[in-house]
N, C-alpha and C positions, 0 to 999 in steps of 0.2 A: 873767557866765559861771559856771557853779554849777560846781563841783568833786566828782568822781567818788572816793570813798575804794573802796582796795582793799587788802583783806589776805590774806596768805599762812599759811595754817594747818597744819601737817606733821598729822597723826595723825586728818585729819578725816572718817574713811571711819564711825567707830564711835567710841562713848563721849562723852567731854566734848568732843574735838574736832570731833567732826560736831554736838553740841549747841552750843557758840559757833561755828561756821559759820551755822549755822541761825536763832539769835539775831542775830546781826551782819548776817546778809543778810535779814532781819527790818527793822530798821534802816537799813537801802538800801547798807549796803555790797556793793560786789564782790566775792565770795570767789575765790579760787584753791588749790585743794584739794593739796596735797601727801600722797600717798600711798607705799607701798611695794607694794603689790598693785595692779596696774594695774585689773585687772576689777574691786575694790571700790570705786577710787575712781572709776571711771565710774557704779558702781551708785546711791554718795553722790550725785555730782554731780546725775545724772539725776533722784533723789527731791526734791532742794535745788531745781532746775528748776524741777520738779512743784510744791514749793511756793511759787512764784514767788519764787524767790531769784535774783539772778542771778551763776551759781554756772560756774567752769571746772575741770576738773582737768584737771594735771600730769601726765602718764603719768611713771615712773620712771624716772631716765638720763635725762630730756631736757632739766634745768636745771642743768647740772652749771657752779661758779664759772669765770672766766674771771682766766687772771692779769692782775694790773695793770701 
């Protein structure tokens, strides 16, 4: 059974974070994009796609910590 890595990148709509998103989903990782602008980081997401990455974002407010 071959094992699926996935990482969680906050800031990855623009800059170095959507450049190690890109890299790492390069790599065969899963990315899940953490954004604060909802419409950029679908814009991310969708270019990450595009380059056969395979790539989710996170709208904001929807992953919010759960007490223990």
């Amino acid at each position: 059974m071959e094992r699926v890595k996935t990482v969680l990148i906050t800031g990855a709509n623009k800059g170095i974070g959507y450049e190690t998103a890109r890299q790492l989903g390069v790599m065969g990782f899963t990315i899940l994009l953490g954004t604060r602008d909802d419409e950029k980081g679908g814009e991310a997401a969708a270019r990450l796609i595009k380059a056969a990455v395979n790539a989710r974002h996170l709208p904001p407010g929807r992953h919010q910590p759960t007490d223990a």
